[in-house]
N, C-alpha and C positions, 0 to 999 in steps of 0.2 A: 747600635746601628741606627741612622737615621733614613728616613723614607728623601727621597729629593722629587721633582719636579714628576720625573718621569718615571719613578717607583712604578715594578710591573705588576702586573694582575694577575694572581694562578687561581685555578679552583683548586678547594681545598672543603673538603667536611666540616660541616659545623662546629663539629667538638676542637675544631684546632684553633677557632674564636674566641673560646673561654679557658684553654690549654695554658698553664705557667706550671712552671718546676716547683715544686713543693718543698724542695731543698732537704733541712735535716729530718722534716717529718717524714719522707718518702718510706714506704715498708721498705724495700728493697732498695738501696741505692743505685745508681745507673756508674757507679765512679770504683766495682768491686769486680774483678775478676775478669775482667777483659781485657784485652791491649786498643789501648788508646789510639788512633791517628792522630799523627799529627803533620798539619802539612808543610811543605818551606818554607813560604814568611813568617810563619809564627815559630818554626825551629830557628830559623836567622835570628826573629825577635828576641825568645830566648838566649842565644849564645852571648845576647847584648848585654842581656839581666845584669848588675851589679851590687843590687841588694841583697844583703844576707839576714837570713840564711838560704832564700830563694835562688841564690845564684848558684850556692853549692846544690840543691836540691836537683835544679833543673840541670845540671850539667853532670848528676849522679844519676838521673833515671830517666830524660830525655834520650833516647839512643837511635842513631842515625841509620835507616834500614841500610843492609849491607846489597839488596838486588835494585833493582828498575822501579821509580816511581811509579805507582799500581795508577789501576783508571780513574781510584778513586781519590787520588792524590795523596794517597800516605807515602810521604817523604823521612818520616822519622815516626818513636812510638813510643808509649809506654806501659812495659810489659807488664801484665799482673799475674798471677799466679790465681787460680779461679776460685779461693776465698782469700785473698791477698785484696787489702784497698789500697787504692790511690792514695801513693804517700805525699799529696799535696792536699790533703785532705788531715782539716786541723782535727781538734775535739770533739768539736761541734759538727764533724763530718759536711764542714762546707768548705769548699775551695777556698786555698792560701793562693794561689795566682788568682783569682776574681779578687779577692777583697785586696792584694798588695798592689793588684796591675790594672785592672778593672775588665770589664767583661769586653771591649777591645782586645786584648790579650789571650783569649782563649782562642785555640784551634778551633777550625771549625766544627769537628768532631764533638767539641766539647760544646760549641756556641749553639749547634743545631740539633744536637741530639734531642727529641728522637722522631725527630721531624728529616723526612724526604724527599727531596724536589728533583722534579723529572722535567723535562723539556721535549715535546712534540711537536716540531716543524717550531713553530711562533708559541704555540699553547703550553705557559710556564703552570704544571702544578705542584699541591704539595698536601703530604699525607704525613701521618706519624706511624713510629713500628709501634706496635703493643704489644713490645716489651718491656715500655716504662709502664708503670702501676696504673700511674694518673691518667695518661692516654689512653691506657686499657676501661680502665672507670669513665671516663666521660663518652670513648665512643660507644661502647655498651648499656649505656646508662638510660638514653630515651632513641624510640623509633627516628627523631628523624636527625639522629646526630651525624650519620656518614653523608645527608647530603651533601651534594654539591652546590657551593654559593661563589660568588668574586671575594677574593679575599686578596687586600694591596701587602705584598711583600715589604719588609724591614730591609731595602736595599735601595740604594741610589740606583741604580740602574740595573738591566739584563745580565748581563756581562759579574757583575759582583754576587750574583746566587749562586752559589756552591752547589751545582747540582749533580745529584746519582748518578739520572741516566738521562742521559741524550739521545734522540732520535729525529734526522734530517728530515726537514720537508716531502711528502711524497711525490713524485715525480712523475707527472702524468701520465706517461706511459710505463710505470710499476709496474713489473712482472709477479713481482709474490702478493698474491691473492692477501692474504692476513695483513700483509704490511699495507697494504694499499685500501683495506678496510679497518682498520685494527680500533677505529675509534668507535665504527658501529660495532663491530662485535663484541667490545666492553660492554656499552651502553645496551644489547641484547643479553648479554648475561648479567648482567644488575638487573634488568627488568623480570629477567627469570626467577632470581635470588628472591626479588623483593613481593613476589606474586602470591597476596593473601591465601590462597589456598592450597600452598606449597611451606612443607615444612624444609628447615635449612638443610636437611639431608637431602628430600626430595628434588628439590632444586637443587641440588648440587648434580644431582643422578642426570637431568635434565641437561643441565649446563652441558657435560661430559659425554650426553648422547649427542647433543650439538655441536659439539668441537669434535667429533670422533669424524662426525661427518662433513665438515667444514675442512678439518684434516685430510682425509678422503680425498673431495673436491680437488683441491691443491695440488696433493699428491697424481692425483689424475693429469690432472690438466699440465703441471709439470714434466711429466712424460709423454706428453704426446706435444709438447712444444709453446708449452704457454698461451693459450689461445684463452685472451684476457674476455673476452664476450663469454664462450664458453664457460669461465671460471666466476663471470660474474652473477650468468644463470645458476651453475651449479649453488654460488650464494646463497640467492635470491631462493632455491630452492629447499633448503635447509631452513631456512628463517621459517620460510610459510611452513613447514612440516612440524618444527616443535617449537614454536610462537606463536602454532595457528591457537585460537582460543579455546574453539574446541577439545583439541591435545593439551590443553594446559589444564582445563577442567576435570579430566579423565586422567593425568598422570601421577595422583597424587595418589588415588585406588591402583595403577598400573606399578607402580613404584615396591607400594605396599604387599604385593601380588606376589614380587619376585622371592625367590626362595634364598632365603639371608640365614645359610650354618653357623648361628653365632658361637661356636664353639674352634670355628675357622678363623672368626672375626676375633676373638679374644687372644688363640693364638700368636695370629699373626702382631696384633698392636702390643700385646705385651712381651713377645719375643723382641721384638725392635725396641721397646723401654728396656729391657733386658740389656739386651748389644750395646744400648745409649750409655748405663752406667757402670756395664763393664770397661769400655773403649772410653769414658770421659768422665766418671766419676756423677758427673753434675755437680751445680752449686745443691746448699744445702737447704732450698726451697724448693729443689725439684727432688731430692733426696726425700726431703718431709712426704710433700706428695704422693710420692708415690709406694712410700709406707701405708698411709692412709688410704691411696687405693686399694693395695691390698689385703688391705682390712676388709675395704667393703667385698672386694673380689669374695673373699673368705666366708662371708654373711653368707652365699649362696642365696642369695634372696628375690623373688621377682620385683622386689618392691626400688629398687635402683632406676628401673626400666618406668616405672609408671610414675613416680614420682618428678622424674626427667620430663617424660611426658607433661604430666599436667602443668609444672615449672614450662614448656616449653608452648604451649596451648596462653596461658595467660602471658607469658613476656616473648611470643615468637619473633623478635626485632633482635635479641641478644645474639644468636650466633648467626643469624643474618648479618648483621652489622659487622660481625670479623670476617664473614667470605668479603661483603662488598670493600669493604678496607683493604682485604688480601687480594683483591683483583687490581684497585688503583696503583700499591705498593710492590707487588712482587709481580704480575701479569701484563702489564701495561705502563706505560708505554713499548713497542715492541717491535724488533725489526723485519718480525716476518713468520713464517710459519715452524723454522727451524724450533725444535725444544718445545713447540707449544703443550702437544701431548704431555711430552716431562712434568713440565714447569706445574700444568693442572694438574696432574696425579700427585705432584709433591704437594701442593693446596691442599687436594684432597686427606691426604697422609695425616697433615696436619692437622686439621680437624676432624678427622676422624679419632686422632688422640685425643683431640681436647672433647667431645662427646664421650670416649671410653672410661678417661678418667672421671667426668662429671659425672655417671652414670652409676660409677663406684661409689665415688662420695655418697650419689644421693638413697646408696642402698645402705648407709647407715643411719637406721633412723634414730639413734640418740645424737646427732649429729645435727645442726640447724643445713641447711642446701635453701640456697638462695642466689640473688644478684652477686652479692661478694662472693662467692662459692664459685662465680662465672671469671670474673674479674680473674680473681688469682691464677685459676687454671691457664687461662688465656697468657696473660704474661709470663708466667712461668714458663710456658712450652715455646712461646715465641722467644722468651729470652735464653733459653737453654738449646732450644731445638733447629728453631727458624733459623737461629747467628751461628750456627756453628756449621761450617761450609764444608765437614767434611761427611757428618753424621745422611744427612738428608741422599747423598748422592750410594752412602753404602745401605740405605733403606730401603731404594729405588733397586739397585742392584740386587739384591733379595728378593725383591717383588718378583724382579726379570726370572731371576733364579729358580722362584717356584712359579712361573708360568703367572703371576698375579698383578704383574705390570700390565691390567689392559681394562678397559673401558666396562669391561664385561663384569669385571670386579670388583668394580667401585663400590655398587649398592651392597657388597657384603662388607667394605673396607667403613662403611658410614653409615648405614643400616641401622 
């Protein structure tokens, strides 16, 4: 791709500056058990293919989806079986269409992975998932890798960025309270996340007493007929109550205060790991895993718990840096207040596994636990857990199921 004249600007995190595909070295390839998107001009492109063996390949496992081109533009796909690779993948486990077509040639899916671009009103960003190894290691790796900096896109123009999600200009007189703030209220919960005196649990608890009440607000004001002043105070009122500094200082002891049954807390995350490899198997890096958890599970040991800790005390940036990631990527851009509750408690879900399982590991103590110890975790759950669109939505419903869907439950679910 080449940049042109008018190549756009998104913000994007630092680590996506020094971000390149690591190719045959990658632990975990991104090219193994997923079904590929792939979109129409590059399926057209394909059907053109006439070198062989490439043209028998692509015309063997290129397969033309049979419903509605989705939002996300998968027009066609290639299925894989979830320890099945991509049979376009030589010996050397690198792409036979890159090296026979060149990187023009690949879908987008495969050109951008695992990189995300969103679009709000004018403001083009972009994030990566970590569920690739290497994005997972570079945004985890130093405190200030998830900033925000300009970073010029690899595209001639707006128009040629394949992007996630799109979200229209706001409209000045916007009736949904979230959609018509939605960029201070990112930028208030990054600030929350990022607040030295707040560990990434407690800040999370923070986050989710703000949205509870934000949520509220909305809710309010939506039934008594949208009265946009009204809902702007109510705002303005939620910020100053757990943004005031004072409350920020004091929520860290209020947090720690709350009464966290970790015998609730372990149920509930490991019943849902449970449900997950009953209902999906897993790849066989979330299989390892979670043998190794329950090894440590099995240690009965306090020392999982302390050892997390002081790991947590000297690198406090590492799971900070996957909330503020998972806020840019899965949270935002956003149309409005609908799901917001959802969407955060699935956030929450998720790292509340990714601390469960660390927490195991780190109760083995003939076992090193460290930075890589973080790394792996992290992408294993985002590549297992976060992409699979069906698992997270019957996790939620559980929650609902045992009353455990609510705000009130987070500090035992992350705790």
């Amino acid at each position: 791709m080449k940049m042109g004249k008018f190549s756009p600007v998104a913000q994007a995190p630092r680590y996506l500056q020094q971000f390149q595909c690591v190719g045959s070295a990658c632990v975990e390839n991104c090219c193994t058990g997923w079904q590929v998107s792939i979109d129409k001009p590059t399926y057209q492109k394909y059907q053109a293919i006439k070198i062989e063996p490439l043209a028998s390949l692509l015309r063997q496992h290129v397969q033309k989806n049979s419903g509605p081109v989705s939002v996300s533009g998968s027009y066609a796909s290639i299925a894989l079986k979830t320890e099945e690779a991509c049979p376009f993948l030589d010996e050397a486990r690198l792409c036979q269409i890159h090296a026979g077509l060149g990187a023009q040639a690949l879908s987008n899916t495969c050109s951008e992975y695992p990189r995300i671009y969103t679009l709000e009103g004018v403001q083009a960003g972009v994030a990566a998932s970590l569920s690739c190894p290497e994005a997972a290691r570079l945004a985890l790796a130093s405190a200030d890798a998830v900033e925000l900096d300009s970073f010029t896109l690899p595209f001639a123009n707006l128009s040629l960025v394949p992007f996630n999600r799109r979200v229209g200009p706001v409209a000045e007189a916007e009736p949904d309270l979230v959609r018509r703030h939605a960029r201070l209220l990112r930028e208030a919960l990054i600030m929350v996340i990022k607040h030295p005196d707040l560990t990434a649990a407690q800040a999370l608890v923070v986050c989710g007493l703000l949205l509870r009440q934000v949520a509220k607000v909305a809710a309010d004001v939506q039934a008594q007929g949208g009265d946009a002043l009204a809902a702007d105070q109510g705002m303005s009122d939620a910020f100053e109550q757990y943004l005031n500094p004072n409350f920020l200082e004091h929520a860290a002891a209020h947090v720690e205060s709350l009464n966290i049954p970790k015998e609730l807390q372990a149920s509930l995350l490991m019943g849902a790991t449970q449900k997950f490899l009953a209902d999906n198997g897993g790849r066989p890096s979330f299989r390892a895993l979670i043998a190794e958890v329950q090894a440590g599970l099995q240690a009965q040991s306090s020392q999982g718990a302390e050892r997390l800790k002081e790991f947590g005390a000297a690198h406090p940036h590492v799971l900070k840096n996957y909330l503020v990631n998972s806020m840019v990527v899965s949270l935002f851009p956003r149309n409005g207040s609908a799901e917001l509750e959802a969407d955060f408690m699935a956030l929450a879900v998720r790292f509340a596994l990714i601390k469960f399982y660390l927490q195991a590991l780190a109760a083995r103590a003939d076992q090193p636990f460290g930075i890589d110890e973080c790394v792996r975790v992290t992408y294993v759950v985002v590549r297992n857990i976060e992409h699979n669109r069906r698992f997270m939505p019957m996790v939620l419903q559980s929650l609902r199921d045992n009353d455990a869907l609510r705000m009130e439950v987070l500090a035992t679910l992350v705790g």
